[in-house]
MIGU-902034 format. One record per residue (C-alpha): residue number from 1; y, x, z. Coordinates in pm, whole numbers, plus 32768, in hexadecimal, padded with zeros to 4 digits. Example, Ala and Ser with C-alpha at 12.3 -4.5 7.8 and 13.67 -1.06 7.14 Angstrom:
BEGIN
[1 [7E3E 84CE 830C]]
[2 [7F96 8557 82CA]]
//
This chain:
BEGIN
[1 [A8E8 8C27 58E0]]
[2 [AA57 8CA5 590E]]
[3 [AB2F 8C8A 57D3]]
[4 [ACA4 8D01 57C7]]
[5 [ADD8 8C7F 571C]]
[6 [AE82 8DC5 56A2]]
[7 [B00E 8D94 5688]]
[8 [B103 8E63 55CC]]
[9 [B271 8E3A 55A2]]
[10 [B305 8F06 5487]]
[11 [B443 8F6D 5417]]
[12 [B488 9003 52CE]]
[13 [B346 90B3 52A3]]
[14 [B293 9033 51A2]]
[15 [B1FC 91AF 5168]]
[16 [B182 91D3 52D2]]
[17 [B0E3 9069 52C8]]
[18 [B024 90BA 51B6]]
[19 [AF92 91EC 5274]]
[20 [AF60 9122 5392]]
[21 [AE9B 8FF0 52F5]]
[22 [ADC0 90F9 5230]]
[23 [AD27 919F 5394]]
[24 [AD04 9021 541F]]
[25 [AC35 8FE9 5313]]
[26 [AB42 9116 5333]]
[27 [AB19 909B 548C]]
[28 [A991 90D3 550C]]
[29 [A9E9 8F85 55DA]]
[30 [AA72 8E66 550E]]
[31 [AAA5 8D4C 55E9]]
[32 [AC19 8D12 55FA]]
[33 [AD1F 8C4F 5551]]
[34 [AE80 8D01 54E3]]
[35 [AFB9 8C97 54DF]]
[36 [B0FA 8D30 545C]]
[37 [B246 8CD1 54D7]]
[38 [B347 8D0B 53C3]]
[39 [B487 8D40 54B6]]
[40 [B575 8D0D 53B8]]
[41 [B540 8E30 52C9]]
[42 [B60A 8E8A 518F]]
[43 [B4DF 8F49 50F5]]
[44 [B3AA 8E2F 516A]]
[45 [B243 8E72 5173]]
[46 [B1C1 8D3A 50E1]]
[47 [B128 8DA8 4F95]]
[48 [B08E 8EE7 5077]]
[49 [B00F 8DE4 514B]]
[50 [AF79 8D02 5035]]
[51 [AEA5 8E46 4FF5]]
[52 [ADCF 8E33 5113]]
[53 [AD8C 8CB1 50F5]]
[54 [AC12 8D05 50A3]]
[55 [AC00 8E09 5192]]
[56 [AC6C 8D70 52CD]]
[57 [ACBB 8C26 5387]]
[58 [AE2C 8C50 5327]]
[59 [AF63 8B74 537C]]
[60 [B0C5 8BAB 530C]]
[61 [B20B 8B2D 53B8]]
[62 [B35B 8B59 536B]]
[63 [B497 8B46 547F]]
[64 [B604 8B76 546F]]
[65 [B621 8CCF 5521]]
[66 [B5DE 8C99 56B3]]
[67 [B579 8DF2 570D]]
[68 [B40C 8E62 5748]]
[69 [B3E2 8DBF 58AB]]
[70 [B441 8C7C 5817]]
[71 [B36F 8CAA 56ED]]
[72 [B25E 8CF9 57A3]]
[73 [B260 8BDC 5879]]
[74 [B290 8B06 5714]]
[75 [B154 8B99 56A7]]
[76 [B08A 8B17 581B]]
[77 [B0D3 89D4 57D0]]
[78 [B05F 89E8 5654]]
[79 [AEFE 8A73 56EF]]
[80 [AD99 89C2 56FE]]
[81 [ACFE 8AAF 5807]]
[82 [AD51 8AF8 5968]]
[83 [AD62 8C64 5972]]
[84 [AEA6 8D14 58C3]]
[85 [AE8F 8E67 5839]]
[86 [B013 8EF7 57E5]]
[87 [B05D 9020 56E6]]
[88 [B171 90AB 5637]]
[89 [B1A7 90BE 54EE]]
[90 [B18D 9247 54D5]]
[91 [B055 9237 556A]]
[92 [AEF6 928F 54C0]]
[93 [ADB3 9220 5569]]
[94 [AC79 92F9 55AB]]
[95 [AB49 9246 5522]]
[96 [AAA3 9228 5682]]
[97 [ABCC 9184 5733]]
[98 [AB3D 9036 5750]]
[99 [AA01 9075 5773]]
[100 [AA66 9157 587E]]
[101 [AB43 9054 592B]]
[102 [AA52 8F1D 5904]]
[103 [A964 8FF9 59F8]]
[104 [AA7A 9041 5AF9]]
[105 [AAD1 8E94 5AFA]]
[106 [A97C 8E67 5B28]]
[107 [A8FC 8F39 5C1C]]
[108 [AA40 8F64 5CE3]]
[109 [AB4E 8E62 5D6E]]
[110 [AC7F 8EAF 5CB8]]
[111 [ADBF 8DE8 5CCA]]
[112 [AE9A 8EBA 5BEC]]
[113 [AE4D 9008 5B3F]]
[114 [AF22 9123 5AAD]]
[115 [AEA2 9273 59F5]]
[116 [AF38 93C7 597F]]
[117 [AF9F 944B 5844]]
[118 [AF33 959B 5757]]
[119 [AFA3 9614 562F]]
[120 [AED3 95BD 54F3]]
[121 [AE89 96F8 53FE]]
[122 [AF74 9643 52FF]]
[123 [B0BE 9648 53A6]]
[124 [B1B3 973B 5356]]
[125 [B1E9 987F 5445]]
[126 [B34A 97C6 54F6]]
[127 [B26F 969F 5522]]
[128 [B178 9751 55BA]]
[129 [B26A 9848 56B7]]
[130 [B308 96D2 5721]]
[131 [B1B3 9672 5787]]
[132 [B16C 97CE 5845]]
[133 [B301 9774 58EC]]
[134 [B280 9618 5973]]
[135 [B12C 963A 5A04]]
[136 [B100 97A4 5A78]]
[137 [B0F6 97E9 5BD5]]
[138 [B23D 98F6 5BE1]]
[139 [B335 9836 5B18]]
[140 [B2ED 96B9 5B7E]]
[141 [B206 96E0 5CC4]]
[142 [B10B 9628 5BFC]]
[143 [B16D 94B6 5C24]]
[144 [B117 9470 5AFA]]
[145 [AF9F 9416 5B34]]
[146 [AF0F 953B 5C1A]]
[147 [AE53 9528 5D45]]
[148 [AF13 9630 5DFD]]
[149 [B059 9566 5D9B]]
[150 [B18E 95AF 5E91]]
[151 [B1C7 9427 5EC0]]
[152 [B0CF 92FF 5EA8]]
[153 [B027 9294 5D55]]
[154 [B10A 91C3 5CC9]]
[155 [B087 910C 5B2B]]
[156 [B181 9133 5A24]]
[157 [B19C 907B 5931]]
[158 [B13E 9161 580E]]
[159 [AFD0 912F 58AB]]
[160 [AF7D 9026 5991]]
[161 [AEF8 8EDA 59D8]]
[162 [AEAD 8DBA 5AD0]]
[163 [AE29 8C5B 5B1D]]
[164 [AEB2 8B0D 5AC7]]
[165 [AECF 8AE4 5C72]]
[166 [AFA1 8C4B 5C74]]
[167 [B094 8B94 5B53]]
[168 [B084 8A3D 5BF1]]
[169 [B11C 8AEE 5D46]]
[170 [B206 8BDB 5CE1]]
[171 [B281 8AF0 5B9A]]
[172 [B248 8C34 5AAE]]
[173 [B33E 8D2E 5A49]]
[174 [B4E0 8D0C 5ABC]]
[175 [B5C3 8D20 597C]]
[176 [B646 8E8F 59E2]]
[177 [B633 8F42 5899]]
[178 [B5E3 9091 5961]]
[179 [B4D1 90B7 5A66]]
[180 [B481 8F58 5A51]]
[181 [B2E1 8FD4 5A83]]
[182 [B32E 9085 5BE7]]
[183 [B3EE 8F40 5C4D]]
[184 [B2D2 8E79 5BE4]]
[185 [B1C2 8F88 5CA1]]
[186 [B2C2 8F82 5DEB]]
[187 [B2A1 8DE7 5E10]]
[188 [B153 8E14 5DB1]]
[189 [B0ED 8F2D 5EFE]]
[190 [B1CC 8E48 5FBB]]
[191 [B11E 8CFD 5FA0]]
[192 [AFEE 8DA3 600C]]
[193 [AF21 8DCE 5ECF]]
[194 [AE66 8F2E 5E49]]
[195 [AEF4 902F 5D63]]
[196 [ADDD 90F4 5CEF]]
[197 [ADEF 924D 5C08]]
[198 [ACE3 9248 5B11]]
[199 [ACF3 93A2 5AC5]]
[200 [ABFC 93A0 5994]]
[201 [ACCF 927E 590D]]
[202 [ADB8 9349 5847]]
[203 [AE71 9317 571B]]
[204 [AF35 9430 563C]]
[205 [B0B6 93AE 5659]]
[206 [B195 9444 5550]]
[207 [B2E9 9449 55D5]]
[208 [B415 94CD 5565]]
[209 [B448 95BB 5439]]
[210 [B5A3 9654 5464]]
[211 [B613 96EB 55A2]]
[212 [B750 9607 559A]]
[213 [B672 94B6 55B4]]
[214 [B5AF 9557 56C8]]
[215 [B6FB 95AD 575F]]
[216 [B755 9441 5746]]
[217 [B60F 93C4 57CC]]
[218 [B613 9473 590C]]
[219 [B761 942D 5926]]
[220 [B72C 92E7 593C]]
[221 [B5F3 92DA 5A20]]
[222 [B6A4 9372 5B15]]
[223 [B7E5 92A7 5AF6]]
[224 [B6BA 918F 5B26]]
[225 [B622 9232 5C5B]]
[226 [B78B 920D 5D35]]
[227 [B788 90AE 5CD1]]
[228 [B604 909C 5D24]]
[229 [B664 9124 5E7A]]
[230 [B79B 9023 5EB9]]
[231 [B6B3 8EF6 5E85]]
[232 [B54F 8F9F 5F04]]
[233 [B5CC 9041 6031]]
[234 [B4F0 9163 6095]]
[235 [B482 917B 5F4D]]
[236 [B55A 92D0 5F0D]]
[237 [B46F 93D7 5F98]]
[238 [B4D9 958B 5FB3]]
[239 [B3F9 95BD 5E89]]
[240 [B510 9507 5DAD]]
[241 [B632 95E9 5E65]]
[242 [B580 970D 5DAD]]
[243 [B606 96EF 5C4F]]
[244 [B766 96D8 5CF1]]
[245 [B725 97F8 5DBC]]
[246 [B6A1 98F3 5CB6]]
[247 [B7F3 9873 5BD8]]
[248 [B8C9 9904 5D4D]]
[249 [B7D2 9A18 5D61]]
[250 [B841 9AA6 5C0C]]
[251 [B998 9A73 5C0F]]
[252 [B99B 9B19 5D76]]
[253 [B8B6 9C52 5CC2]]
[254 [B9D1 9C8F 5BAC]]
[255 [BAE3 9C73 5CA0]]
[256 [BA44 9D92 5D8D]]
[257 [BA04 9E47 5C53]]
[258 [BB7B 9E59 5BF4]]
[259 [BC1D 9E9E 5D32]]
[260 [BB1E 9F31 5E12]]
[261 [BA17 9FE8 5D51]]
[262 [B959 9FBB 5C1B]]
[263 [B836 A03D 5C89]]
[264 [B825 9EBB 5CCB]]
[265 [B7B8 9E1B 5BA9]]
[266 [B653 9EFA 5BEA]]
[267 [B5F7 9D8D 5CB6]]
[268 [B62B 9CCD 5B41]]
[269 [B58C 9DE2 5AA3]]
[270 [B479 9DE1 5B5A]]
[271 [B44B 9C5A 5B63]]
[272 [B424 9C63 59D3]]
[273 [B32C 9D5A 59E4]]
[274 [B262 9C5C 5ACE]]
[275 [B2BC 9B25 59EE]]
[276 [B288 9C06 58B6]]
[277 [B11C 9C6E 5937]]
[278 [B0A6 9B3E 599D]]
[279 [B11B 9A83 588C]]
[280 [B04B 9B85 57AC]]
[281 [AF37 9B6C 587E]]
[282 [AF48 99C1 588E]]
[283 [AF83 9989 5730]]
[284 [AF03 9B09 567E]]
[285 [B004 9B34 55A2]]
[286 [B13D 9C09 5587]]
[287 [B215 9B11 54F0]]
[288 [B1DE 9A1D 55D3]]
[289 [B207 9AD1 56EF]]
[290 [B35E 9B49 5684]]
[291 [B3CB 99F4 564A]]
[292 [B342 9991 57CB]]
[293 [B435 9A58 5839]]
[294 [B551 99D7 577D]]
//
């Protein structure tokens, strides 16, 4: 019987690890261990952590600040079992997950595993447009966990897991503080072993909630994916051009618009109206849909 050692580095979230311990624990499919990685927090999780002592198989670690990748790895070697289960912090659980994953293990050979993310009814309209931003099809190309994806599967770390073999090959996650979960899927494709979407494996991932942290977070993934390409080469594929692109795209559209014809910006226009509509019809509400397109 396959039993997972679920690993969570946390940072300053005490409010989110709460949430996060309280859909573990509702679980249909109970055999796993947990342990939390306290990555050098000013605001700890210890006493939410203490909660869940009768609840769940529950260990509790704290480290001077390393960075998640680090963390993570901290939190392998802290593990009994064999097969490593990674979440965020922000993350909430659906009660099936397990039991949903413990029949993929054992009926399929899976070296590593990643999943997608939704938005749970409880998060707030922003949080919910962010989510709409990173996994539909017209604003990311759906590499975030889709089948049609423009570029091969690739497990973040926000969702995702593998064997003791996978972390005994690749020696874990790198201490990059960004996109340190692509690195570690890259070495992992490269040494030969499986990446498998588990499409039914999702999790509700509650991101940012201003539009200046989600600013900042993007920023940084893509100051991440250069260096991802400098040290992976071949790794940078046109699908991550795109988001450059559409920046050139726009600033080319008001330019025309102010010295050739404004008649123009009927091409923006008209790409709101698409984002705008299928936004509504994704998520079904007004609100968010407005906010997609922001």
């Amino acid at each position: 019987m396959v039993r997972f050692s679920v690993i969570i580095p946390v940072y300053n979230r005490p409010e989110e690890m709460d949430e996060l311990l309280e859909s573990l624990s509702l679980q249909t499919w109970s055999d796993f261990e947990v342990i939390v990685v306290e990555d050098g927090s000013q605001r700890d999780c210890q006493e939410v952590v203490e909660k869940y002592h009768s609840k769940l198989q529950i260990y509790y670690f704290r480290i001077a600040n390393s960075g998640p990748g680090l963390a993570r790895n901290y939190g392998i070697k802290k593990a009994n079992e064999k097969y490593f289960v990674f979440f965020d912090s922000d993350c909430i659980i659906p009660a099936h997950y397990f039991q949903q994953l413990a029949n993929n293990i054992q009926t399929r050979n899976i070296d590593a595993f990643g999943g997608p993310d939704q938005a749970h009814w409880s998060f707030s309209p922003l949080q919910k447009a962010i989510n709409y931003s990173m996994t539909s099809i017209l604003t990311s190309g759906g590499i975030r966990g889709n089948e049609r994806s423009a570029e091969k599967f690739k497990p973040r770390s926000f969702n995702m897991g593998f064997t003791y073999e996978v972390f005994k090959k690749t020696g874990g996650f790198s201490s990059l503080r960004f996109g340190e979960d692509i690195d570690l899927s890259l070495k992992i494709m490269h040494l030969g072993f499986t990446t498998t979407l588990l499409k039914e494996n999702f999790v509700y991932h509650k991101r940012r909630i201003r539009l200046i942290q989600f600013f900042k977070q993007l920023f940084n993934s893509g100051m991440a994916r250069v260096y991802l390409g400098k040290i992976h080469p071949g790794s940078i594929k046109p699908v991550h051009v795109l988001p450059a692109l559409f920046v050139v795209g726009l600033l080319f559209i008001f330019f025309l618009s102010l010295f050739l014809d404004p008649l123009v910006l009927l091409v923006l226009v008209a790409l709101i109206i698409v984002l705008f509509i299928h936004s509504l019809m994704t998520t079904k509400n007004l609100g968010i849909a407005f906010l997609s397109v922001i």
